[in-house]
mmCIF file of the N, C-alpha and C atoms, coordinates in Angstrom:
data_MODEL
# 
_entry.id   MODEL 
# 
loop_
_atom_site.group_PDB 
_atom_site.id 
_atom_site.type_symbol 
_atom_site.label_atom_id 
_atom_site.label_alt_id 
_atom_site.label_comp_id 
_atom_site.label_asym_id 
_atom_site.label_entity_id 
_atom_site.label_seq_id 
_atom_site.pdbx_PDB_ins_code 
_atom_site.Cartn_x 
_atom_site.Cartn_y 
_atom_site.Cartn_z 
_atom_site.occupancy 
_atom_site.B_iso_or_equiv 
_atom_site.pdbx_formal_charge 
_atom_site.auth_seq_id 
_atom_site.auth_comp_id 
_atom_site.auth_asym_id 
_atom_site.auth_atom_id 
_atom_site.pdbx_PDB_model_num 
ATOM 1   N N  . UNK A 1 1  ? -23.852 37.928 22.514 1.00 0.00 ? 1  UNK A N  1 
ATOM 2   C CA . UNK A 1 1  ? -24.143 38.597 23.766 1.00 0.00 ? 1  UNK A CA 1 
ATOM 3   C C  . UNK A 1 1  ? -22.917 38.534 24.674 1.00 0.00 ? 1  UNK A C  1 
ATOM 4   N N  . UNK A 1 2  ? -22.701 39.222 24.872 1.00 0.00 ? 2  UNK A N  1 
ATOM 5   C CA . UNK A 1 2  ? -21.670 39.805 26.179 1.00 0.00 ? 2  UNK A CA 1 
ATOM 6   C C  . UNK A 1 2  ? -22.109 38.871 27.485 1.00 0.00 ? 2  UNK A C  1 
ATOM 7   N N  . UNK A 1 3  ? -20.819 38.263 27.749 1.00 0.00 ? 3  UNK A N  1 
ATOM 8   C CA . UNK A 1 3  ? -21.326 37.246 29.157 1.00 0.00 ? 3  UNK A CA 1 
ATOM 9   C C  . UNK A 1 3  ? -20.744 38.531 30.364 1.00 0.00 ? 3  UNK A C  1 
ATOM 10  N N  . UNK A 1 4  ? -21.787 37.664 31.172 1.00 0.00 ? 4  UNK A N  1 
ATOM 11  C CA . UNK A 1 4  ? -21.637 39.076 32.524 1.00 0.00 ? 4  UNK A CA 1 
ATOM 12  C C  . UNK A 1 4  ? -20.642 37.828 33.732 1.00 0.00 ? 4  UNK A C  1 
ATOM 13  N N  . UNK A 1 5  ? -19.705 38.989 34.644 1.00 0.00 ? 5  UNK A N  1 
ATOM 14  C CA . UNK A 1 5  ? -19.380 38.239 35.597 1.00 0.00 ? 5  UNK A CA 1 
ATOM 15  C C  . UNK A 1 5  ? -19.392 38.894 36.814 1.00 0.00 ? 5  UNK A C  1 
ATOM 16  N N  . UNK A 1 6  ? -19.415 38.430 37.925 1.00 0.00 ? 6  UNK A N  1 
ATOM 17  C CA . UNK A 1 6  ? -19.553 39.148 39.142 1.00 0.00 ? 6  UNK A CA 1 
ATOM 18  C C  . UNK A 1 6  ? -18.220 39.562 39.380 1.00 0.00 ? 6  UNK A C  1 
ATOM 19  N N  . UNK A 1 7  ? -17.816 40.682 39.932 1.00 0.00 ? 7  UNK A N  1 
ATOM 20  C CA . UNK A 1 7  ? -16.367 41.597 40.175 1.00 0.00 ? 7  UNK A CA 1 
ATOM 21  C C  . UNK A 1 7  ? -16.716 42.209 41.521 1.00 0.00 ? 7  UNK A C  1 
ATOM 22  N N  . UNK A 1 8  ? -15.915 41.623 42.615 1.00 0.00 ? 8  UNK A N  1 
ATOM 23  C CA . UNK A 1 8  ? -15.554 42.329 43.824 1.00 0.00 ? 8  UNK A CA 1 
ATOM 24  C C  . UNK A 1 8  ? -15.261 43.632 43.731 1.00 0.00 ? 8  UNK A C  1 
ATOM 25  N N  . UNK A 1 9  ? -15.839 44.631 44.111 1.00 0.00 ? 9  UNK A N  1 
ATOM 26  C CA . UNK A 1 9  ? -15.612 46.121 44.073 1.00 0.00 ? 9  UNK A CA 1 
ATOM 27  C C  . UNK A 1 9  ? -14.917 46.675 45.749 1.00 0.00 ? 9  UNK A C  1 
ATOM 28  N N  . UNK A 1 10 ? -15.464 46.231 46.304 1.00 0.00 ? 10 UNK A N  1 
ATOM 29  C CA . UNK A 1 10 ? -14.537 46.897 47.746 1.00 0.00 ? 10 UNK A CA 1 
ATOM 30  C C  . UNK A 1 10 ? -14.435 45.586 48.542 1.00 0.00 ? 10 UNK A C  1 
ATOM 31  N N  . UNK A 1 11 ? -13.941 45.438 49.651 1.00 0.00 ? 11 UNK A N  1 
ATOM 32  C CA . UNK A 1 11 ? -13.074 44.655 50.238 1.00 0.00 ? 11 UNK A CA 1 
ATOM 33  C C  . UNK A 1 11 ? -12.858 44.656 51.618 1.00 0.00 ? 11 UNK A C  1 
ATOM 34  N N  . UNK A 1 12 ? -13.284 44.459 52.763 1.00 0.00 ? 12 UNK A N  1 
ATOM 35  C CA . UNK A 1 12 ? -12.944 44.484 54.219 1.00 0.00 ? 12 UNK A CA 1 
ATOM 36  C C  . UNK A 1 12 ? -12.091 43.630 54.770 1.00 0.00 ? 12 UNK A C  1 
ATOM 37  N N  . UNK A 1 13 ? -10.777 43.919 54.518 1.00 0.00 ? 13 UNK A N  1 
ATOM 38  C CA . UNK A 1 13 ? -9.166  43.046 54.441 1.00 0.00 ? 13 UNK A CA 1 
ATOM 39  C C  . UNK A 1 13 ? -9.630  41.721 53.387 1.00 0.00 ? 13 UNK A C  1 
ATOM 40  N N  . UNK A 1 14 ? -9.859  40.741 54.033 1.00 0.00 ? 14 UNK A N  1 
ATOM 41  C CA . UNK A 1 14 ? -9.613  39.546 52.609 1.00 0.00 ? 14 UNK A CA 1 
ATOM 42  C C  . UNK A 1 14 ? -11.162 39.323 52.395 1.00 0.00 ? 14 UNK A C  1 
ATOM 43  N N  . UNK A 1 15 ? -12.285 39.476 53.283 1.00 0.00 ? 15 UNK A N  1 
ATOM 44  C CA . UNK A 1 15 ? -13.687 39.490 53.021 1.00 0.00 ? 15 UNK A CA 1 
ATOM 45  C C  . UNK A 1 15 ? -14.503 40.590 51.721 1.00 0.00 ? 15 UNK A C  1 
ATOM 46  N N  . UNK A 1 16 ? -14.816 40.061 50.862 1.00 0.00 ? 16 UNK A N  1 
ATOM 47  C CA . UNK A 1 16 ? -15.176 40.981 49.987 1.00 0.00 ? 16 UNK A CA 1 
ATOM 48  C C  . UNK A 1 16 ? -17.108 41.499 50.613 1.00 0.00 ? 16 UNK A C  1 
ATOM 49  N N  . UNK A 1 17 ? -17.106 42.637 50.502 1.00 0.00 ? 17 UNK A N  1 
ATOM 50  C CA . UNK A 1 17 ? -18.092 43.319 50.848 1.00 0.00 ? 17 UNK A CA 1 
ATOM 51  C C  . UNK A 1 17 ? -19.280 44.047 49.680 1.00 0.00 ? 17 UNK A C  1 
ATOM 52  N N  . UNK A 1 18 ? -18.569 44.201 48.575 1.00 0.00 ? 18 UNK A N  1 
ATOM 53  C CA . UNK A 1 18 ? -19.225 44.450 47.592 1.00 0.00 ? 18 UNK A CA 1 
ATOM 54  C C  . UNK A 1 18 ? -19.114 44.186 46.217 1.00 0.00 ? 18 UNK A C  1 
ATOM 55  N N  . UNK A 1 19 ? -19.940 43.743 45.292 1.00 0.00 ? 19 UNK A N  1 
ATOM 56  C CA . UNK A 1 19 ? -19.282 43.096 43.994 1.00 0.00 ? 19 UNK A CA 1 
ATOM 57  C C  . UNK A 1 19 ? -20.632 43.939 42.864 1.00 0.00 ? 19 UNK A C  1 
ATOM 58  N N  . UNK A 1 20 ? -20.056 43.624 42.014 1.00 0.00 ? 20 UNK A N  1 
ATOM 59  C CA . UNK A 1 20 ? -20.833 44.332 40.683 1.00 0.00 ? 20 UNK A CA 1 
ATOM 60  C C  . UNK A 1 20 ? -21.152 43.464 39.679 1.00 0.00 ? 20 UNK A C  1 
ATOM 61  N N  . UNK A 1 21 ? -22.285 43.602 38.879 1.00 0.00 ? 21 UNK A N  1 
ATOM 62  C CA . UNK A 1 21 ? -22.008 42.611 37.419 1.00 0.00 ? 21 UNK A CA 1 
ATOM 63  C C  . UNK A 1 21 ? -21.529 43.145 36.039 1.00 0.00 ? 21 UNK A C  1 
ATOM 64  N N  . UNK A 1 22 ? -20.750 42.943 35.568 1.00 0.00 ? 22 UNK A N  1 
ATOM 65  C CA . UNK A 1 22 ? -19.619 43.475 34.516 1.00 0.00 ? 22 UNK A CA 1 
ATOM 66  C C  . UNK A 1 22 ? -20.667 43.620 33.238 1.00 0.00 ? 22 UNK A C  1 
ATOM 67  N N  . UNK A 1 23 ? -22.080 42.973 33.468 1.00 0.00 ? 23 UNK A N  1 
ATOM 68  C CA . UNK A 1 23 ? -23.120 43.791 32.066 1.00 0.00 ? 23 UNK A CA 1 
ATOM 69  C C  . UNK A 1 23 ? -23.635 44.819 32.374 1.00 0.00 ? 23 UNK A C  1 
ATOM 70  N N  . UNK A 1 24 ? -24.565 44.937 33.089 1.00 0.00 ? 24 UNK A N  1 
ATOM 71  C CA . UNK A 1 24 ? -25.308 45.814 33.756 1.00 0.00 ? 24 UNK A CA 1 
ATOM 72  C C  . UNK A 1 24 ? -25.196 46.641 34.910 1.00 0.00 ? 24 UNK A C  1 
ATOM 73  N N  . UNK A 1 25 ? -23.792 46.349 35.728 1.00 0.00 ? 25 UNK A N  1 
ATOM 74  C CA . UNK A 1 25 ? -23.641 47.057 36.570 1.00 0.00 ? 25 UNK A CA 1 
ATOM 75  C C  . UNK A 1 25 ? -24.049 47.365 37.733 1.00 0.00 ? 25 UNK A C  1 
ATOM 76  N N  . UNK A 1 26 ? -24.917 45.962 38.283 1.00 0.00 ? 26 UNK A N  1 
ATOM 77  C CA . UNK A 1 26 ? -25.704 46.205 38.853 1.00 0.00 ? 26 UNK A CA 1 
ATOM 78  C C  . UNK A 1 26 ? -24.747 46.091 40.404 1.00 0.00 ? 26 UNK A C  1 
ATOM 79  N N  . UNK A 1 27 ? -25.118 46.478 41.589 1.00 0.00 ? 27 UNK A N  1 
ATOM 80  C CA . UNK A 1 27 ? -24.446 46.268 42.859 1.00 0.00 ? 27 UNK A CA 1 
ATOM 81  C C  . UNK A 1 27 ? -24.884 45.074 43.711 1.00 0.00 ? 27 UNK A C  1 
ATOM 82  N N  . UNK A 1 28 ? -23.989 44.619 44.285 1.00 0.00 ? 28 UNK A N  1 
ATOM 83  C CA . UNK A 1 28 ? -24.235 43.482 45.772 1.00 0.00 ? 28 UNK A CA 1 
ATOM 84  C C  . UNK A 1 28 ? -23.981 43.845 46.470 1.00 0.00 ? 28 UNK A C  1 
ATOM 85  N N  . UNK A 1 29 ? -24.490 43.910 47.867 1.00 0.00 ? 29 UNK A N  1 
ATOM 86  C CA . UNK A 1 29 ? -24.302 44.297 49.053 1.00 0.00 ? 29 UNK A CA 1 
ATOM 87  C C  . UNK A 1 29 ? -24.054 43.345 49.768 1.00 0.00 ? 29 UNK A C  1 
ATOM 88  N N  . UNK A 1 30 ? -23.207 42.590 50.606 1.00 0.00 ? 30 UNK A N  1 
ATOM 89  C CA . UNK A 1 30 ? -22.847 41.784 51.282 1.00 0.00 ? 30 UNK A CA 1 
ATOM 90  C C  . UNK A 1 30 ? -24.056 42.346 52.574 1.00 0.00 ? 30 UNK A C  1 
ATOM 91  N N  . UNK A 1 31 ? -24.576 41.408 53.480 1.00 0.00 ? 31 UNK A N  1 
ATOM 92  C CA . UNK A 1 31 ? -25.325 42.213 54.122 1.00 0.00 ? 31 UNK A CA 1 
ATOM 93  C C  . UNK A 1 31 ? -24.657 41.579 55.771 1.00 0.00 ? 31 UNK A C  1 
ATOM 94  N N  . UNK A 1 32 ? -24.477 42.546 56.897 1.00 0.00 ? 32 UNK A N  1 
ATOM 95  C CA . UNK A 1 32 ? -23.576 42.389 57.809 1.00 0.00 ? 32 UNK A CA 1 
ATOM 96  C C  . UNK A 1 32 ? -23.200 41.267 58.822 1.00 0.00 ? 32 UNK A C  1 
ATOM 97  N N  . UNK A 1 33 ? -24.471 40.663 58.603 1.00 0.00 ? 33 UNK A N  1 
ATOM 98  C CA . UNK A 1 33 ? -24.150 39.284 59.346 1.00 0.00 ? 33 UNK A CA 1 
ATOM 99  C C  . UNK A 1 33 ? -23.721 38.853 58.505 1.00 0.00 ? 33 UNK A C  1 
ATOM 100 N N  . UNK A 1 34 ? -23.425 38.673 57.471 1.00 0.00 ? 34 UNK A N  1 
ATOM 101 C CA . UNK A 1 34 ? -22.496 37.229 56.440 1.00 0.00 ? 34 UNK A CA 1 
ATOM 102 C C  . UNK A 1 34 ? -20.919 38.080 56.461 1.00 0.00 ? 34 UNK A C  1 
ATOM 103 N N  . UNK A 1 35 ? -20.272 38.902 56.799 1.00 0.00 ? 35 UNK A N  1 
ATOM 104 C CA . UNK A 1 35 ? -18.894 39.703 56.653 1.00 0.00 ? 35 UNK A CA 1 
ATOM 105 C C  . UNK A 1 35 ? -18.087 39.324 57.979 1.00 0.00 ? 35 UNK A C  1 
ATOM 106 N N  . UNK A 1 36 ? -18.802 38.238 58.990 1.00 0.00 ? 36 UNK A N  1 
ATOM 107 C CA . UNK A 1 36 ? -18.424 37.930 59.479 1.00 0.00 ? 36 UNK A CA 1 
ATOM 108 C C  . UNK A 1 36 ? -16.903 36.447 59.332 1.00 0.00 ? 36 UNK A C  1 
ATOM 109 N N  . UNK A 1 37 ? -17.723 36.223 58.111 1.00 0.00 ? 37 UNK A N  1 
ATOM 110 C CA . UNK A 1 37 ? -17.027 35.146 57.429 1.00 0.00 ? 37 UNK A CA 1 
ATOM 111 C C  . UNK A 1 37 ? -16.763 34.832 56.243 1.00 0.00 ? 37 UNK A C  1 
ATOM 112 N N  . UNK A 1 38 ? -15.601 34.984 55.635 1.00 0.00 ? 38 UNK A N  1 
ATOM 113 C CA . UNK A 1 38 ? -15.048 34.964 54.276 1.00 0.00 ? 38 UNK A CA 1 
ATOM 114 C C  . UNK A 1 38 ? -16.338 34.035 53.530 1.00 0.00 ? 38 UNK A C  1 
ATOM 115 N N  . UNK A 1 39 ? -16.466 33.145 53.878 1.00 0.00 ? 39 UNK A N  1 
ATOM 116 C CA . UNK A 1 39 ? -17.052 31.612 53.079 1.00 0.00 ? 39 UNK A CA 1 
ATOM 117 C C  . UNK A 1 39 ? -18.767 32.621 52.744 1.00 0.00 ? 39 UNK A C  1 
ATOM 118 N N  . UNK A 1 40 ? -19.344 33.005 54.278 1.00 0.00 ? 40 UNK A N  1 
ATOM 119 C CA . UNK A 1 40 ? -20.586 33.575 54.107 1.00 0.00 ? 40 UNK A CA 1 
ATOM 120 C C  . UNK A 1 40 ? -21.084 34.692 53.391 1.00 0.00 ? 40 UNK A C  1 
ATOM 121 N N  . UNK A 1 41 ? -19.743 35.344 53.297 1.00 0.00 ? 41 UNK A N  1 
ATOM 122 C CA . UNK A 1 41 ? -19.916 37.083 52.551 1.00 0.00 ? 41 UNK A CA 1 
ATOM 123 C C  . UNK A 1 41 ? -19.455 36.352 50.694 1.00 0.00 ? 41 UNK A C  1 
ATOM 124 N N  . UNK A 1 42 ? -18.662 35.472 50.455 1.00 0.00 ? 42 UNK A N  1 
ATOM 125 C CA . UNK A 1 42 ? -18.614 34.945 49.153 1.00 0.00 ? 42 UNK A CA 1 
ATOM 126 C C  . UNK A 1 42 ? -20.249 34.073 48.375 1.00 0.00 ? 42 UNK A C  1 
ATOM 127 N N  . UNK A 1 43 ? -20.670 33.394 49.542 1.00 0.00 ? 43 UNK A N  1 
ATOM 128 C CA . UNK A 1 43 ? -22.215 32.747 49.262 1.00 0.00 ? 43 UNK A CA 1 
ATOM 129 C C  . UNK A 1 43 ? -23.098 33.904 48.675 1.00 0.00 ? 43 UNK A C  1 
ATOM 130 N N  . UNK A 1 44 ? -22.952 34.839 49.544 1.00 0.00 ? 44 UNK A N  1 
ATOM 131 C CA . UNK A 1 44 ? -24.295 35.839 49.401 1.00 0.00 ? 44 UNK A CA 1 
ATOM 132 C C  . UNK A 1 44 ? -24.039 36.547 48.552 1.00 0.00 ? 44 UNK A C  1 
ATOM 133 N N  . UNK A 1 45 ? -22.911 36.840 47.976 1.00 0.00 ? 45 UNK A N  1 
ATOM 134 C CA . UNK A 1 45 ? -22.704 37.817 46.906 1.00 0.00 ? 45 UNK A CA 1 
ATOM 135 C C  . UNK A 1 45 ? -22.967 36.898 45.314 1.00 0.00 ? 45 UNK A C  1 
ATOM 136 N N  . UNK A 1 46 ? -22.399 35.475 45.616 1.00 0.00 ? 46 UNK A N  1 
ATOM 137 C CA . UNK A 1 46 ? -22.820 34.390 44.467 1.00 0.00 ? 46 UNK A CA 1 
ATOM 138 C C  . UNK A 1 46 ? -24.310 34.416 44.304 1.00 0.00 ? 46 UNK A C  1 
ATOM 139 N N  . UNK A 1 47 ? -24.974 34.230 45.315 1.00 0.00 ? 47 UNK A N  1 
ATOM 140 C CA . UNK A 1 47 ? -26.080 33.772 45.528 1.00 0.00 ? 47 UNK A CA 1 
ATOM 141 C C  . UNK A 1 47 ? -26.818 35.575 44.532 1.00 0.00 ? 47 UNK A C  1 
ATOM 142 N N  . UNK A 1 48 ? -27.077 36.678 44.964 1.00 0.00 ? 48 UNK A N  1 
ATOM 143 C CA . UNK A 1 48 ? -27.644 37.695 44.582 1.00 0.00 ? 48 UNK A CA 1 
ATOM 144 C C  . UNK A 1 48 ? -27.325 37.897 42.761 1.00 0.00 ? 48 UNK A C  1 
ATOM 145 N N  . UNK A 1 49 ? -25.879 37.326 42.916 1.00 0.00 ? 49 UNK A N  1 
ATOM 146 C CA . UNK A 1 49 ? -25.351 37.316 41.424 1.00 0.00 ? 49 UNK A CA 1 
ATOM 147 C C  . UNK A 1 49 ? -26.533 36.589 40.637 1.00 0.00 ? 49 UNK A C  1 
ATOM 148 N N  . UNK A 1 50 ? -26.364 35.490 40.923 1.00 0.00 ? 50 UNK A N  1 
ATOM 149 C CA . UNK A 1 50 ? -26.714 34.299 40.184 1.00 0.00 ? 50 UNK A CA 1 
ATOM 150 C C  . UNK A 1 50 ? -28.342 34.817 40.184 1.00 0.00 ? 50 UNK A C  1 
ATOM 151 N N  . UNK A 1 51 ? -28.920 35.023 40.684 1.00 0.00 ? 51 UNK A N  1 
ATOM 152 C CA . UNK A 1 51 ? -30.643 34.963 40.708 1.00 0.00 ? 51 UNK A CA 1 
ATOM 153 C C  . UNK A 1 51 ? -31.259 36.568 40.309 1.00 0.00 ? 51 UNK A C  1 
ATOM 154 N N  . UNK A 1 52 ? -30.006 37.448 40.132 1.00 0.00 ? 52 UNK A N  1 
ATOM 155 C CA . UNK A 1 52 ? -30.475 38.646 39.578 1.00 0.00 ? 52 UNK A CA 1 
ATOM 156 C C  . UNK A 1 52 ? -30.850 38.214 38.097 1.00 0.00 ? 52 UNK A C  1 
ATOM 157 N N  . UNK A 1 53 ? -31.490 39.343 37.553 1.00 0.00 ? 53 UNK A N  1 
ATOM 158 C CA . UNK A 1 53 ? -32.073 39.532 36.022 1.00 0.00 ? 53 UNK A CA 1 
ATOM 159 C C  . UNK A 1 53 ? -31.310 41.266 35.481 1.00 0.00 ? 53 UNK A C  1 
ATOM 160 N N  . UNK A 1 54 ? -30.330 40.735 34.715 1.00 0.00 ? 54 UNK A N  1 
ATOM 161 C CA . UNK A 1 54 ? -29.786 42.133 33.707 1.00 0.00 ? 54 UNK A CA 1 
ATOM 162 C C  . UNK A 1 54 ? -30.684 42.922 33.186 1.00 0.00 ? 54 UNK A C  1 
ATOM 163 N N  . UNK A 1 55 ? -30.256 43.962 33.012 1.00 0.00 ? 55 UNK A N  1 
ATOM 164 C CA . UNK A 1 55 ? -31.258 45.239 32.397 1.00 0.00 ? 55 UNK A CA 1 
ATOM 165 C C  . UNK A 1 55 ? -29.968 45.843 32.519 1.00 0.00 ? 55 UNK A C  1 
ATOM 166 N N  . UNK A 1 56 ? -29.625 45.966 31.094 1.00 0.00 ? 56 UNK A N  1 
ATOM 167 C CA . UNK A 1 56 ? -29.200 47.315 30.629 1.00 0.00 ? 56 UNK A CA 1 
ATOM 168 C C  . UNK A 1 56 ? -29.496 47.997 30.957 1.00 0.00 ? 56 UNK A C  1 
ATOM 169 N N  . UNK A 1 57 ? -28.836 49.293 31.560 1.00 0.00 ? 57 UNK A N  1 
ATOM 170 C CA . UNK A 1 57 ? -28.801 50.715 31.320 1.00 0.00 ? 57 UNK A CA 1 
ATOM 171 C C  . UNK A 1 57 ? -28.978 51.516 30.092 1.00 0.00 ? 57 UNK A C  1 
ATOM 172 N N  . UNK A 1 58 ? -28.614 50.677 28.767 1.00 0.00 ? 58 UNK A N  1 
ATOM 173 C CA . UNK A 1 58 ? -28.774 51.492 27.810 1.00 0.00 ? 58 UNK A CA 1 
ATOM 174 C C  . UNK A 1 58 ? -29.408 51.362 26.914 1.00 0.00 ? 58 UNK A C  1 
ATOM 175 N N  . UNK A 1 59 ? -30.143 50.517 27.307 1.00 0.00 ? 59 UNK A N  1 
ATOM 176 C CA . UNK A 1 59 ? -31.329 49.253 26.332 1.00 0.00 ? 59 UNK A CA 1 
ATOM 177 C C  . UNK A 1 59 ? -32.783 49.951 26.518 1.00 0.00 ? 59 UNK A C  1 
ATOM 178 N N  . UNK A 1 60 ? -33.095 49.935 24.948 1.00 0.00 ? 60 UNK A N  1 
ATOM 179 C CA . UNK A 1 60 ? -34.462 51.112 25.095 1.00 0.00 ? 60 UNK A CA 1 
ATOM 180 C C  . UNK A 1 60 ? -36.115 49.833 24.939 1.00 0.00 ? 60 UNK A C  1 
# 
């Protein structure tokens, strides 16, 4: 099985704002009170990572 990792996709100067998971593709949304702070917008994007469930897109 293909290990999945979370990947920063866009960026608000050094605060990352949005990240993806490299199996499934799925999106994170940093949500606007945590972009206030590097440390808080990195938690919440770990945090959504970690407790999501993969589903393929191409898995029947």
């Amino acid at each position: 099985m293909e290990k999945r990792n979370l990947r920063v996709v866009k960026w608000l100067g050094t605060t990352p704002a949005v990240g993806v998971c490299t199996f499934c593709d799925r999106l994170f949304n940093v949500p606007m009170t945590a972009l206030k702070k590097v440390s808080d917008a990195q938690e919440s994007l770990r945090v959504q990572f970690t407790e999501h469930k993969c589903k393929r897109p191409d898995a029947s």
